[in-house]
Backbone as CSV, one residue per row, in Angstrom:
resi,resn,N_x,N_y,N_z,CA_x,CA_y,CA_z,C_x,C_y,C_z
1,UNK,106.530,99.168,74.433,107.458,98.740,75.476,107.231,99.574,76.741
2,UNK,107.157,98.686,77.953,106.884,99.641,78.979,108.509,100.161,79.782
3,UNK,108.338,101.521,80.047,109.571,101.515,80.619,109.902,102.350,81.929
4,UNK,110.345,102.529,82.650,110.648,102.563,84.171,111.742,104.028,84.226
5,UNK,111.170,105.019,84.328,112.305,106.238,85.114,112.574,106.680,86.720
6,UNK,113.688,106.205,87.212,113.430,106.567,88.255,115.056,107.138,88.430
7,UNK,114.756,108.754,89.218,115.132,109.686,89.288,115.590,110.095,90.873
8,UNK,116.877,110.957,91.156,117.160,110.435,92.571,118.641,111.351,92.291
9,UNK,119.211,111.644,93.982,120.331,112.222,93.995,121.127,110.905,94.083
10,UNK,120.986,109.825,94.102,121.661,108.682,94.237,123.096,108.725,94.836
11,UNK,123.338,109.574,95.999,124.224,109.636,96.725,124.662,109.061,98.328
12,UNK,124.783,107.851,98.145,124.916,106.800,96.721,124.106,106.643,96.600
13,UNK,124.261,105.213,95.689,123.037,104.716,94.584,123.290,103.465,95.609
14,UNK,122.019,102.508,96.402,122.003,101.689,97.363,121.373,100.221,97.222
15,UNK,121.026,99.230,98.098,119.967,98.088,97.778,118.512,98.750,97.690
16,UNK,118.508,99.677,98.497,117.288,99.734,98.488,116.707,100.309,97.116
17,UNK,117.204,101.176,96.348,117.258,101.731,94.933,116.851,100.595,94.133
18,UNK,117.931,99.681,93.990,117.862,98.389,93.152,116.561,97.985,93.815
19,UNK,116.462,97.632,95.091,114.914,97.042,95.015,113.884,97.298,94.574
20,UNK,113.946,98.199,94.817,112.287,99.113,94.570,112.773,99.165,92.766
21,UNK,113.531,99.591,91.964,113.861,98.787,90.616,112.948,97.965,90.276
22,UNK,114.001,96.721,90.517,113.459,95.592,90.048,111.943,95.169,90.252
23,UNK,111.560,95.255,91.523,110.514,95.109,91.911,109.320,95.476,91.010
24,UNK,109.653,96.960,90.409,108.709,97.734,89.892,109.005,96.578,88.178
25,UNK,110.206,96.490,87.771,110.627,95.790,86.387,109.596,94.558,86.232
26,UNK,109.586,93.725,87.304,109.135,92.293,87.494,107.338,92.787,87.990
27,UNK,107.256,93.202,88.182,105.543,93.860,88.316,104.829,94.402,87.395
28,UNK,105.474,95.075,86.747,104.447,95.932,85.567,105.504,95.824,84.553
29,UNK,106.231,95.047,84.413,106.783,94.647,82.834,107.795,95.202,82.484
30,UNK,108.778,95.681,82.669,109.444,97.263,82.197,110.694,96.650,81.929
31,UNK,111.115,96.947,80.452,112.248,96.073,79.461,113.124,97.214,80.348
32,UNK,112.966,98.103,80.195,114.139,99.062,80.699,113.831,99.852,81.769
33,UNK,114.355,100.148,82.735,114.461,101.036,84.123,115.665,102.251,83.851
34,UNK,115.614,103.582,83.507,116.729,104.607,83.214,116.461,104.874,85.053
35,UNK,118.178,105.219,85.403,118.507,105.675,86.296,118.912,107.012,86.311
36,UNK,118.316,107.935,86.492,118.499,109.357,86.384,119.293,110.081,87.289
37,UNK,120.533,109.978,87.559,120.694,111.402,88.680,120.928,112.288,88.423
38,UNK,120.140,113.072,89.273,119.861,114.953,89.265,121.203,115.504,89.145
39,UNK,121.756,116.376,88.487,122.341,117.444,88.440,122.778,118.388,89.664
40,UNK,121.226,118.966,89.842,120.986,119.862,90.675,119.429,119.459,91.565
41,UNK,119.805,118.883,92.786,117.795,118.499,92.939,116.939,119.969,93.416
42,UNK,115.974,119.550,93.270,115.214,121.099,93.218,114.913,120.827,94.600
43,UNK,114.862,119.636,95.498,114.157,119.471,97.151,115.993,119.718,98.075
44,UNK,116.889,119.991,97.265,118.039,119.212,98.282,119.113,120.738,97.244
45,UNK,118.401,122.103,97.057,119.763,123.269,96.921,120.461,123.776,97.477
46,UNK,120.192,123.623,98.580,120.546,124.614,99.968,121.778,122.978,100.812
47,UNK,121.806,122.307,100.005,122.573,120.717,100.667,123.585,120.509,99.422
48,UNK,124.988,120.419,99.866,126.024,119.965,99.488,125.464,118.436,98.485
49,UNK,125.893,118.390,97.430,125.548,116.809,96.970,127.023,116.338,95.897
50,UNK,127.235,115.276,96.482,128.928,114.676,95.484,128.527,115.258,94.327
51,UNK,129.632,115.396,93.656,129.724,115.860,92.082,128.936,114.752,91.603
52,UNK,128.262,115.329,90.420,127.529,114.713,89.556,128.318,113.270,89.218
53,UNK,130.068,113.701,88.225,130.529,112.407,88.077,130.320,110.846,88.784
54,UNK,130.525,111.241,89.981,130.984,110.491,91.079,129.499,109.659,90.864
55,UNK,128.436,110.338,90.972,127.108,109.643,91.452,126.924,108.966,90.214
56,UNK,127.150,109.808,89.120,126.699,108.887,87.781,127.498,107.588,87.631
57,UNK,129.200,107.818,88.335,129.755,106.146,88.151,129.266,105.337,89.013
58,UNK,128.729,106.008,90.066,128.107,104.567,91.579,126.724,104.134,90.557
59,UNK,126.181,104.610,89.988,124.457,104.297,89.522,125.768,103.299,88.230
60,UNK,126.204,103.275,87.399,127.053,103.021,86.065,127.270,101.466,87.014
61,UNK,128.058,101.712,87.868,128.621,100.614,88.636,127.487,99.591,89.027
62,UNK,126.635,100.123,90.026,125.652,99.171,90.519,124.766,98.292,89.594
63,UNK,124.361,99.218,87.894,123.657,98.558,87.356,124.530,97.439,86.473
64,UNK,125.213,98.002,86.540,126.340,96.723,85.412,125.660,95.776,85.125
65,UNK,125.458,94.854,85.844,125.263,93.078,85.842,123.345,93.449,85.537
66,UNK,122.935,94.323,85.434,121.493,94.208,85.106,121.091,94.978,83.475
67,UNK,121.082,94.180,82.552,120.969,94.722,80.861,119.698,95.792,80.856
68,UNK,118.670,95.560,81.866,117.600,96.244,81.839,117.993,97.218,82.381
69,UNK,118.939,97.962,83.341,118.762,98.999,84.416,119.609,99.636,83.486
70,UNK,119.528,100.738,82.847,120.329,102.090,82.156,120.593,103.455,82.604
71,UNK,121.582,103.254,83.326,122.487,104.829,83.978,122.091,105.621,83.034
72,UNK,121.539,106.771,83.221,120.761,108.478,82.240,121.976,109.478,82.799
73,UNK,121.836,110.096,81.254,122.862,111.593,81.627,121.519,112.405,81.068
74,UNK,120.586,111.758,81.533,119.317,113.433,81.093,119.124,114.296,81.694
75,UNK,119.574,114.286,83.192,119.760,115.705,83.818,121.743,115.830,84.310
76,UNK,122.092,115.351,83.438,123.790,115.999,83.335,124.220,116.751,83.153
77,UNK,125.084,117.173,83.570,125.626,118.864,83.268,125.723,119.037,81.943
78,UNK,125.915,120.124,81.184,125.986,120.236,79.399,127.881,119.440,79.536
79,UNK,128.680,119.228,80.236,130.006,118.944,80.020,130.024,117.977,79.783
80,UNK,128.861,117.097,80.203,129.078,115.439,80.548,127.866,115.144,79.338
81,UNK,126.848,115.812,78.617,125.929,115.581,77.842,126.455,114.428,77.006
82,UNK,127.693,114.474,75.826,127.986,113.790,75.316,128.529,112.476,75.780
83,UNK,128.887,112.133,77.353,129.488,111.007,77.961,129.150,110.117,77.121
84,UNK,129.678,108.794,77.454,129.523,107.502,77.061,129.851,106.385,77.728
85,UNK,129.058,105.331,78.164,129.337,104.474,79.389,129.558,102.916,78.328
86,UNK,130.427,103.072,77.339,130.887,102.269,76.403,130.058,101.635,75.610
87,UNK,129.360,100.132,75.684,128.283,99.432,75.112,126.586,99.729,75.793
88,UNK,126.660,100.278,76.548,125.450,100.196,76.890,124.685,101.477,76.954
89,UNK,123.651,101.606,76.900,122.936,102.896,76.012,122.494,103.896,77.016
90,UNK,122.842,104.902,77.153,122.231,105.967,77.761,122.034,107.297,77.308
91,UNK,120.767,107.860,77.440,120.633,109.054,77.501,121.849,110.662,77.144
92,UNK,121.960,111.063,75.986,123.106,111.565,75.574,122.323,113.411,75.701
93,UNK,121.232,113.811,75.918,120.573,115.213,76.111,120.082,115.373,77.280
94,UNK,120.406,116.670,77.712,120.210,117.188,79.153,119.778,118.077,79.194
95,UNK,118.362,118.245,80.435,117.977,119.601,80.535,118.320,120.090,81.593
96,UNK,119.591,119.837,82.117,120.032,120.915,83.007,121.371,121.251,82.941
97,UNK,121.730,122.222,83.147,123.199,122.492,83.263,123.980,122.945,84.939
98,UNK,123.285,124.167,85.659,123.789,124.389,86.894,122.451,124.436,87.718
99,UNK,121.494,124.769,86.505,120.111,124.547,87.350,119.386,123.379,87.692
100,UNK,118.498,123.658,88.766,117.742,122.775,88.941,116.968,121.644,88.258
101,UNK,116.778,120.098,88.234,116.581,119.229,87.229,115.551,119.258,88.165
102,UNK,114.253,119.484,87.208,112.684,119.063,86.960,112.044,118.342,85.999
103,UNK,111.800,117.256,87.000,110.762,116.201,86.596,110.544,116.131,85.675
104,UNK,109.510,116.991,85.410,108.304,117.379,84.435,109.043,117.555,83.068
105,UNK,110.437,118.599,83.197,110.983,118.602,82.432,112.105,117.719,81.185
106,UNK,112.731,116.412,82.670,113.003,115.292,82.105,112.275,114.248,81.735
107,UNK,110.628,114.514,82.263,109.936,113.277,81.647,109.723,113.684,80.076
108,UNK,109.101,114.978,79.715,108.845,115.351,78.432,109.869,115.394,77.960
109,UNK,111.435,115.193,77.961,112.471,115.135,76.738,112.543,113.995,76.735
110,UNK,112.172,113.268,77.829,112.471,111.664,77.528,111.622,111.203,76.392
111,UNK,109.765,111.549,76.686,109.084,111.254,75.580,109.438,111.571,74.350
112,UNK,109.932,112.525,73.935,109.895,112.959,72.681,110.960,111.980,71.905
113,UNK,112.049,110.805,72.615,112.766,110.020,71.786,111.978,108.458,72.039
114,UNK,110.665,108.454,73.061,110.138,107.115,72.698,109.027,106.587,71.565
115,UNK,108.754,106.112,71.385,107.511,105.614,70.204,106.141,105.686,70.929
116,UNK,105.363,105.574,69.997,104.040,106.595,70.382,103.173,105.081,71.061
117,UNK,103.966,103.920,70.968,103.470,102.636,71.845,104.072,102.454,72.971
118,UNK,105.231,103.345,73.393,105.645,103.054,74.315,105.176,103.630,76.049
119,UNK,105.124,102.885,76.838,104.937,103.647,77.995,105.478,103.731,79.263
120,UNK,105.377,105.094,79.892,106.445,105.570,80.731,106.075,105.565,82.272
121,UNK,106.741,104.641,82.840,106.267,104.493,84.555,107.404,105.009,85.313
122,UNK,107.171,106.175,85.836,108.129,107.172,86.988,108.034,106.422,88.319
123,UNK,109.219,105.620,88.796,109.270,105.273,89.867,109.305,106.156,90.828
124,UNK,109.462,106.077,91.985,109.228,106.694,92.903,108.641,106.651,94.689
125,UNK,109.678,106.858,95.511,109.348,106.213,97.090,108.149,106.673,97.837
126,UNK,107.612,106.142,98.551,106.287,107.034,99.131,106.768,108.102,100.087
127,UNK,107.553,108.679,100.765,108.193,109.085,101.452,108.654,110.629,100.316
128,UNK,108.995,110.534,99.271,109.180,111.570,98.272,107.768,112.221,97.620
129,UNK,107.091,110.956,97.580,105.520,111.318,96.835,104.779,111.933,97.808
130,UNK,104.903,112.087,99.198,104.064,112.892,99.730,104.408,114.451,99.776
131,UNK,105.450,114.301,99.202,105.895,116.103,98.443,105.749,116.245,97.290
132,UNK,104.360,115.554,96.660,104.665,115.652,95.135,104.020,116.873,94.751
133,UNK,102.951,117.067,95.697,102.525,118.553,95.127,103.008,120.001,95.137
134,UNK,104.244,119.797,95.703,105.071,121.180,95.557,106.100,120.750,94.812
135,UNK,105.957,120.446,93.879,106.610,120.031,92.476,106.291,120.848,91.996
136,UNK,107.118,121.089,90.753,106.857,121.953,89.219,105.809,121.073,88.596
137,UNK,104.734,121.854,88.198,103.649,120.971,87.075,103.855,120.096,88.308
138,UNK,103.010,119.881,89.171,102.951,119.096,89.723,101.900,117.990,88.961
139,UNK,100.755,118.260,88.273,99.455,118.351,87.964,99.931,117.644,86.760
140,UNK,100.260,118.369,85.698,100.799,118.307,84.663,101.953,116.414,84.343
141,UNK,102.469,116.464,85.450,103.598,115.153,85.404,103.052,113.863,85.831
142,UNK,101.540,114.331,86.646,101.115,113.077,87.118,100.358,112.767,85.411
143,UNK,100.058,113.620,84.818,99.216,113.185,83.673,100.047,112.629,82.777
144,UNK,101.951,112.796,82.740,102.227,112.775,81.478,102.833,111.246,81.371
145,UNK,102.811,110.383,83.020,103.180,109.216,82.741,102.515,108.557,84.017
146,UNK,102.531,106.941,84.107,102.160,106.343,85.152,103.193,106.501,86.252
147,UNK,102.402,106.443,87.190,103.193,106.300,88.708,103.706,105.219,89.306
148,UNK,104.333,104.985,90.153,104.825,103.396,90.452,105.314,103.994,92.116
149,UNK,104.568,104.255,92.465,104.692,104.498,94.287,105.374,103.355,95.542
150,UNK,105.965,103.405,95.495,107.000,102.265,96.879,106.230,102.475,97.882
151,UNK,105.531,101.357,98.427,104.974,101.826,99.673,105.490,101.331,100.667
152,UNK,104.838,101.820,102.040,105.386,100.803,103.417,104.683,100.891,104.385
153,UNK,104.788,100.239,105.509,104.012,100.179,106.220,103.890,101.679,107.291
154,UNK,102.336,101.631,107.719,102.661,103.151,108.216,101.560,103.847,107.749
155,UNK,101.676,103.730,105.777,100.984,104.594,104.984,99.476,104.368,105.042
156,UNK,98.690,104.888,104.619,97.386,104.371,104.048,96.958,104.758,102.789
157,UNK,95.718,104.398,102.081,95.684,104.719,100.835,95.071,106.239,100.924
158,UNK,94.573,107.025,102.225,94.208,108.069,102.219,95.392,109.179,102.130
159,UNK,96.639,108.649,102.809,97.927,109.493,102.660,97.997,109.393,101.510
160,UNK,98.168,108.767,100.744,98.232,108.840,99.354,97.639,109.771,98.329
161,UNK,96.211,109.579,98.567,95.440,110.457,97.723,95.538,112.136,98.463
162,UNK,95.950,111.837,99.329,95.869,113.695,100.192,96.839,114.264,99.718
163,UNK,98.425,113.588,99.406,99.103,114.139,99.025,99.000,114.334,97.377
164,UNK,98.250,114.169,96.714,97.756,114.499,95.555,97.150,116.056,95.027
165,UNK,98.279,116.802,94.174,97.828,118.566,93.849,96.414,118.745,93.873
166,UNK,96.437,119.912,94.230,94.868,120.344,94.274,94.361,120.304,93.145
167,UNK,93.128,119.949,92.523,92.921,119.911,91.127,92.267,118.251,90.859
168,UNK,93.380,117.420,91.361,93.261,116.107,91.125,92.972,115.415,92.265
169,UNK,93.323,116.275,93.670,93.161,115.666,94.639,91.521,115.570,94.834
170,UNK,91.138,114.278,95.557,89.751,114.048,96.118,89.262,114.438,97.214
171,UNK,87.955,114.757,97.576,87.967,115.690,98.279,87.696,115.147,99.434
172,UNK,87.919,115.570,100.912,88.066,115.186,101.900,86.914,113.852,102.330
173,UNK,85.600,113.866,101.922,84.681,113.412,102.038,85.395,111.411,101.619
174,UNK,85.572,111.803,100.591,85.786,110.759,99.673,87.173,109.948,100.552
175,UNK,88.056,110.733,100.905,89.380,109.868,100.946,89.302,109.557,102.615
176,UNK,88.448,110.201,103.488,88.127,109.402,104.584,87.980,107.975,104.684
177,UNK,87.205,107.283,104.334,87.222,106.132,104.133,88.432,104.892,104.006
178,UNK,89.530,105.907,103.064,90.849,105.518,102.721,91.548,104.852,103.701
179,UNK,91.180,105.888,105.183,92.439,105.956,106.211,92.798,104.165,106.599
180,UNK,91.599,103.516,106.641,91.864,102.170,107.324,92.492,101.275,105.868
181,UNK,92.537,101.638,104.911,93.156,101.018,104.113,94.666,101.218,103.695
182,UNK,95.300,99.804,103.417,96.755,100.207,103.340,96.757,100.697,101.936
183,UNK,98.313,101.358,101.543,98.658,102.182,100.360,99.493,100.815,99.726
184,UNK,97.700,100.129,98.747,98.255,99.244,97.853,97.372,99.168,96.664
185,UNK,97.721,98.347,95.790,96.999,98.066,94.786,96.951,99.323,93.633
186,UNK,95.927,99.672,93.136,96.034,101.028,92.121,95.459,102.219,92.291
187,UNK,95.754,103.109,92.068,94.506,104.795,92.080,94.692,105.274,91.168
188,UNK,93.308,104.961,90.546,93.185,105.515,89.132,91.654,106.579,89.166
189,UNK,92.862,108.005,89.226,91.823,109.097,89.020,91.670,109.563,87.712
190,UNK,91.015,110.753,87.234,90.866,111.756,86.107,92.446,112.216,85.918
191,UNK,92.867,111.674,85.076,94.299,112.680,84.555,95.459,111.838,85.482
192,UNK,95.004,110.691,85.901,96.690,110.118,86.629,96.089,108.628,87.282
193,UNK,97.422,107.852,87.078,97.136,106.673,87.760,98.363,106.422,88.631
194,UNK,98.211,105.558,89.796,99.403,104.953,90.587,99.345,103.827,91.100
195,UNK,100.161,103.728,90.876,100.671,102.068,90.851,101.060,101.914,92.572
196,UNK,100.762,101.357,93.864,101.114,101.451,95.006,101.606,100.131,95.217
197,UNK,102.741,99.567,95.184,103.988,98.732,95.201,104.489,98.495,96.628
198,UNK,103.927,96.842,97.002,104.566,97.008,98.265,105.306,95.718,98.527
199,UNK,106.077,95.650,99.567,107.031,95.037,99.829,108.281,95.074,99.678
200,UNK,108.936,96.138,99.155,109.734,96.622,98.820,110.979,97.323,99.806
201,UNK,110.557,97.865,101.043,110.795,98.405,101.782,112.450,97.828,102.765
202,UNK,113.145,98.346,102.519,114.517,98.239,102.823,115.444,99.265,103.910
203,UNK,115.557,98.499,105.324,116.094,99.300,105.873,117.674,100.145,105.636
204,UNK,117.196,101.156,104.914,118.810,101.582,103.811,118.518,103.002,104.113
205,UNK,119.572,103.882,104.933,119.715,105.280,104.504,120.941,105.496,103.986
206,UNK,120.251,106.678,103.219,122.135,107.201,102.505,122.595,108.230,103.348
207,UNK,122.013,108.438,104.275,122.435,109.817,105.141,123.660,108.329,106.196
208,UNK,123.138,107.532,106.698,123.625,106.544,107.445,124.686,105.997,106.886
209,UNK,124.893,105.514,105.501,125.838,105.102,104.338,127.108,105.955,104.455
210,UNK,126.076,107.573,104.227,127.630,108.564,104.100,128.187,108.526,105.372
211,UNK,127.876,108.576,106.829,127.978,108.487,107.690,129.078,107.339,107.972
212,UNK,128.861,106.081,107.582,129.893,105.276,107.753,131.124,104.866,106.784
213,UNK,130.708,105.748,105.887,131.939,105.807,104.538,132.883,106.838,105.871
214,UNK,132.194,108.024,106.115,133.114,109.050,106.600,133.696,108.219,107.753
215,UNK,133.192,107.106,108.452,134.114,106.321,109.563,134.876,105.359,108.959
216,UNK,135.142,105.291,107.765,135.706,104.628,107.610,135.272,102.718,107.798
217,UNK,133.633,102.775,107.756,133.377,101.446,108.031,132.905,100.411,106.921
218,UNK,133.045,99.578,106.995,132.837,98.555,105.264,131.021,99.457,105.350
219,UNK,130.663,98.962,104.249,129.555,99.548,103.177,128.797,98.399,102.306
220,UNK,129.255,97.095,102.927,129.045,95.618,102.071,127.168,95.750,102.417
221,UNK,127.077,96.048,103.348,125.696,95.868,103.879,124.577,96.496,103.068
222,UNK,124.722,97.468,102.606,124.075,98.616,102.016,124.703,98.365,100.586
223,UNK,125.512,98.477,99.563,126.141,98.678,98.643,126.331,97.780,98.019
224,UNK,126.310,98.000,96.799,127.221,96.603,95.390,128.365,97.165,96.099
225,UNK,128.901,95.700,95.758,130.616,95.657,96.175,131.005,96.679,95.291
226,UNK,130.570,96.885,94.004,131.201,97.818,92.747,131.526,99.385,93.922
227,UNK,130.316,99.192,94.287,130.057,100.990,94.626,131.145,100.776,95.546
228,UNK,130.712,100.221,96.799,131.472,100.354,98.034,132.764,100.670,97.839
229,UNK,133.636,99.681,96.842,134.929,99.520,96.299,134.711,101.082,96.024
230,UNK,134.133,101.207,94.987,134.588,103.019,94.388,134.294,104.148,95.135
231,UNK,133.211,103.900,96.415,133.859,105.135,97.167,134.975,105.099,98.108
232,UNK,135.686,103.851,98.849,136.736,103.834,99.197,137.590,104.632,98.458
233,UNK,138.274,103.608,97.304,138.937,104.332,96.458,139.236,106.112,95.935
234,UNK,138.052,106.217,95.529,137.988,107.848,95.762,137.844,108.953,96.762
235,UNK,137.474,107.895,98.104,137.987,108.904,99.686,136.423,109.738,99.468
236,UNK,135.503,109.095,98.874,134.038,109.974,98.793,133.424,110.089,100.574
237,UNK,133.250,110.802,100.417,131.982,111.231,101.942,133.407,110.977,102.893
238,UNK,134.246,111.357,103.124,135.500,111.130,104.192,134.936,112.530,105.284
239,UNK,134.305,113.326,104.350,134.064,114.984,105.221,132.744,114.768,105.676
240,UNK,132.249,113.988,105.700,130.841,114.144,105.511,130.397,114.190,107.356
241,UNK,129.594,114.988,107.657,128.770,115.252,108.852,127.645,114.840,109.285
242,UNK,126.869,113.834,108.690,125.679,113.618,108.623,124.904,114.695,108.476
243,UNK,124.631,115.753,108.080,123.960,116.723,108.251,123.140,116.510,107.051
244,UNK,122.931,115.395,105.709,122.559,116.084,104.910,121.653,114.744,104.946
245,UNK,120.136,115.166,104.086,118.959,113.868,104.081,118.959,112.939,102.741
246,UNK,118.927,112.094,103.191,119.035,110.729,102.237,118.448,110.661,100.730
């Protein structure tokens, strides 16, 4: 079974999230898509982020109506480890508690409860992937599952491969060529493949989102009605300054 992790402060959880989802579900096959939000993100410590709860019910909320998309408590605090989001199945072990949730670290606990046929595609925006090499195991995570890269316009397939850890990355000679090509189709090196996914691309920030929650302005545009409804309700991002990145 192929299956889909994609990982995120999901604050909130938006269309553009769900797109790049599905997109990736309906492309390379994937019975299930786990929605992971971080705990603690290792790019965003030094930045205020809603309580964990809050983000895990907007991701709970948005996927509802989709049987394939499964809200994860794998990087949940140890308080919330045991949660339960009633009939539908999620992730009950966590490797983080106040620390930082790494990748590398939630992809390998994830493996260890799938079957040795199953396989694991880490979603992921191009805009995040060009920081992939100052990751933990940066090296290490591209090997331990497939990639599924969101692309957009802008990119090329040479940005792509440049931002690739040293080790795996190709060497300047080689990815010249790249520049006039767009960031599509596949790159399949020694020790990693990626999937470059396009069309996907959704004018959606969450820095912009929190921004108009804190004005008090509808959220229909950007948001499942579910979410929108539940950050009203809970007065979420009312403080919010824009100061913090999407």
């Amino acid at each position: 079974m192929n299956i889909g992790l994609f990982g995120g402060s999901f604050d909130p959880i938006h269309r553009g999230h769900l797109a790049l989802a599905q997109a990736a579900a309906e492309r390379y096959e994937l019975k299930q898509v786990l929605f992971v939000p971080a705990n603690v993100s290792p790019h965003k410590q030094k930045q205020a982020l809603t309580p964990f709860v809050h983000r895990y019910a907007m991701v709970a909320l948005a996927t509802e109506e989709q049987r394939h998309f499964i809200p994860s408590l794998l990087e949940a605090p140890a308080e919330l480890r045991s949660a339960s989001t009633g009939q539908r199945p999620v992730a009950t072990k966590s490797v983080a508690t106040s620390a930082p949730s790494y990748s590398i670290d939630t992809v390998r606990l994830l493996k260890q409860t799938l079957k040795k046929a199953d396989r694991l595609y880490f979603l992921i925006g191009i805009d995040a992937f060009r920081e992939i090499a100052k990751w933990r195991e940066a090296k290490a995570l591209l090997a331990e599952c497939a990639f599924v890269v969101a692309s957009r316009p802008g990119f090329s397939l040479k940005d792509v491969a440049e931002s690739l850890p040293e080790g795996v990355r190709p060497p300047a000679a080689v990815t010249k060529p790249f520049q006039k090509q767009a960031a599509s189709g596949d790159l399949v090196l020694p020790g990693l493949t990626l999937h470059l996914l396009e069309g996907v691309q959704q004018n959606v920030s969450a820095t912009t989102i929190r921004e108009a929650a804190a004005q008090g302005k509808p959220l229909g545009r950007w948001l499942e009605p579910r979410v929108a409804d539940y950050i009203r309700k809970m007065g979420l991002y009312r403080q919010e300054k824009g100061n913090r990145n999407p």
